[in-house]
N, C-alpha and C positions, 0 to 999 in steps of 0.2 A: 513423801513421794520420792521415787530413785529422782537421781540427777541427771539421769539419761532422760528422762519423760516429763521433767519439770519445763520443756518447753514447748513439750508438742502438742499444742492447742490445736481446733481446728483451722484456725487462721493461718499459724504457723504452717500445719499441712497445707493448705490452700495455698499458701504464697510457695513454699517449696516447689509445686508441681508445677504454676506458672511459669516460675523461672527457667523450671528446667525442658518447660514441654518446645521449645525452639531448637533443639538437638544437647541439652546437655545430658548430667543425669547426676545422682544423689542414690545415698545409702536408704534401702528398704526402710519403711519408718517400721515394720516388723523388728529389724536388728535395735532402733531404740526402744521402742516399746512390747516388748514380747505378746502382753497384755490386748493392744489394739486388736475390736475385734471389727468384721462384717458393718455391723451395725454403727459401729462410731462411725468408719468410712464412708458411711452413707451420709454422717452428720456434716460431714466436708462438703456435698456434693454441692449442695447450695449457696457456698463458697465461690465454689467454682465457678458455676454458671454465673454467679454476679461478678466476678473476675471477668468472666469474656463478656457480659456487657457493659461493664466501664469501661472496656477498650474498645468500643462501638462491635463488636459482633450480635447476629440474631441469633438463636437456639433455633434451629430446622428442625430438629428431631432425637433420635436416640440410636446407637448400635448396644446390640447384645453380643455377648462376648462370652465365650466358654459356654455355649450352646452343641458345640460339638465334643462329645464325651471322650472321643480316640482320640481327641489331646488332652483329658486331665490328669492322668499321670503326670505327659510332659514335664505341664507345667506346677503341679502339684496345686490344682485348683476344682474343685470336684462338682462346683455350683455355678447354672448360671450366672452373667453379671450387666447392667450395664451403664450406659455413661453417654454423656450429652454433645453431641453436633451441632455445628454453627455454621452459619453462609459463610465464613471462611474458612473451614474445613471439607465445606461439599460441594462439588464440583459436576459437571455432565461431562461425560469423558469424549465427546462430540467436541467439546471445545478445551479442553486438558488433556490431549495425548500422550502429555509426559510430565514428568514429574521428576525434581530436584533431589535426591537420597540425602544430600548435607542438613537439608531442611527437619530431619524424623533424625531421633536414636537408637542406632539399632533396630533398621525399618523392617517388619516382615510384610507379605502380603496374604492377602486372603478373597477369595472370590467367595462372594455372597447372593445372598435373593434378596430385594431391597422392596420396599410396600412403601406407598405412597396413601395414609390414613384419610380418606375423605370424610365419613362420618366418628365419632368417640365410640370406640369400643368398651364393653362393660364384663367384668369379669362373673366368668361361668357360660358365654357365650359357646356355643357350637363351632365348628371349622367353616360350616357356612354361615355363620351368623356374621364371624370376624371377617371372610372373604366380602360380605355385603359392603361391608364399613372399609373396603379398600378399591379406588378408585384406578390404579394403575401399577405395574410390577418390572421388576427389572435385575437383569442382572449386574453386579458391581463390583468392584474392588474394595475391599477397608485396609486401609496402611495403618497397622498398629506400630507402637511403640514403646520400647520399654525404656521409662529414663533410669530403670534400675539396672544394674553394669550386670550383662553377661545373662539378660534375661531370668534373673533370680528371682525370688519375690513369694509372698503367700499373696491368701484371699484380699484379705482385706489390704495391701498396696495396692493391689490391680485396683479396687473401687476407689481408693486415694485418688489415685492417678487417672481417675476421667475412663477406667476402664480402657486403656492403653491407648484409646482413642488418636492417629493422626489426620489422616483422612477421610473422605468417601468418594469414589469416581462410578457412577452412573452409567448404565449403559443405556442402549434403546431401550423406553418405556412401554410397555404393552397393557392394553384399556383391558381390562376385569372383566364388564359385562358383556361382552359378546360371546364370551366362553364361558364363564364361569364355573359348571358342572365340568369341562376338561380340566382347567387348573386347577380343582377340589381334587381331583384323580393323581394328576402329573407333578402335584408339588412333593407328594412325600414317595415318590418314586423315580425321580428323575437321575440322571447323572450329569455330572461335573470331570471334565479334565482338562487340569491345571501344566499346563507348557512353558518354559521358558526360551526363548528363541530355538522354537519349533519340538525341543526334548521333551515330551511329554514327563511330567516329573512327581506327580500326583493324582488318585482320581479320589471322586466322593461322590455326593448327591443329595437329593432332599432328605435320605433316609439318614444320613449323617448328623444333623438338626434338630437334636433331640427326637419328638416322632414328626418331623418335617418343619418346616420353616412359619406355617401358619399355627401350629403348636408354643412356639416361644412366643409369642402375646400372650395367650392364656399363663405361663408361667410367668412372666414380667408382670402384666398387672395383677397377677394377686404377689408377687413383691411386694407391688407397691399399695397394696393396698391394706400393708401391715405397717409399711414406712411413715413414720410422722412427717418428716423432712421435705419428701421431694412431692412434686404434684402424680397425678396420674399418668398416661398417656390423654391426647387427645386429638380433635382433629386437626387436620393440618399438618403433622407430623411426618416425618422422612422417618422408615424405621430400616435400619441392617438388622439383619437377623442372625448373622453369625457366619463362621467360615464352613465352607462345603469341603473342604479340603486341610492337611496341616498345613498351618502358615509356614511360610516360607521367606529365611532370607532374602533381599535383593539388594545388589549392589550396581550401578553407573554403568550403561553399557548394552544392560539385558531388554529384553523385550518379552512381556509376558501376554499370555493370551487363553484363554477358558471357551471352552466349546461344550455345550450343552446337547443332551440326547433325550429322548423320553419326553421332552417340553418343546413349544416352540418361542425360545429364548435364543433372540440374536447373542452371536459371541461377543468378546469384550477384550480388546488389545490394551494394554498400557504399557509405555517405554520409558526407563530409566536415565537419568543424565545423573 
């Protein structure tokens, strides 16, 4: 075995990202191990998650990450991915209107569609089958984080690393069933523009989403339904679905804010310190 990779166990990865997911950062484990692929980084994940429960956190749910295709150049990531949320990473932005930047590495942001799983969805369901199985919808922010310097990294780091995971901030929640047949319409047609103290700096929308935001369930769990590792989705669950827009930078100071069209989705302000 090289002597680059004679230590990078999954434990060894699992403790790395710990450490470093508080605002440090650390060398791709790509740059040690060329070899790691997708699939090992999924071996970690389970790591993870019993890492943030010996430190007293819940698991709430899941974001999915690189669901939006007009960043996988960017970031040189070409496949959905995603990674696990805890009641101390998710937050109702009702009661967190701001948020610390020292706290994330290299934080960007991302406005998202967030589902709230009442029932276990089953893979090969319809777009109305998975809407039945979702209780309430909302728009959100996900503060990602690279603890890789300068936002570097392949596939399989991003799944190391909790799928860049910092955050989630909540917005107004809106109940499913009074609409339903609208939100089956308005999810994969909607639009998103992302502002930062008032400059409009980005737009996007459901169509951004792979084929919309109810779409990426059905690719997550048949993921995971080749995954040894990790459990399925199920109910109960908080899911991000991904950014509507490219993430973006923030730094101490700014005040960001997402206005929706086409949906009736309250807007969503969050301010930086």
């Amino acid at each position: 075995m090289d002597d680059r990779t004679a230590t990078l166990t999954p434990e060894r990865m699992a403790a790395d990202v710990i450490a470093a997911s508080g605002g440090g950062s650390i060398a791709p484990f790509t740059s040690r191990d060329p070899a790691l692929t997708v699939e090992r980084g999924y071996g970690v994940t389970p790591l993870i998650r019993a890492a943030f429960t010996a430190r007293g956190e819940t698991i709430v749910g899941r974001k999915f990450g690189f669901t939006n295709r007009s960043i996988w150049a960017q970031y040189g990531v070409y496949a959905p991915i995603w990674g696990y949320m805890t009641d101390r990473t998710t937050h109702d932005l009702a009661s967190t209107p701001t948020l610390a930047v020292a706290h994330f590495s290299e934080p960007r942001i991302e406005p998202e569609i967030v589902f709230h799983l009442a029932r276990t969805p089953s893979p090969g369901m319809s777009e109305a089958a998975l809407l039945d199985c979702i209780d309430w919808m909302a728009g959100g922010y996900e503060i990602v984080q690279s603890i890789f310097p300068q936002w570097t990294f392949t596939a399989p780091d991003t799944v190391v690393a909790n799928g860049l995971h910092g955050a989630l901030l909540i917005g107004e929640r809106h109940d499913i069933a009074p609409r339903k047949a609208e939100w089956l319409c308005e999810l994969p047609a909607f639009e998103a523009t992302l502002a930062c103290n008032g400059t409009p700096i980005d737009r996007g929308g459901g169509a951004s989403v792979l084929e919309g935001p109810l779409s990426t369930l059905t690719y997550v769990m048949e993921l995971l339904a080749k995954d040894p590792h990790n459990p399925p989705l199920a109910a109960g669950e908080i899911v991000s679905t991904g950014t509507l827009t490219k993430a973006m930078p923030v730094k101490p100071g700014e005040t960001w804010t997402t206005t929706f069209s086409g949906i009736p989705l309250a807007p969503i302000a969050i301010a930086f310190t």
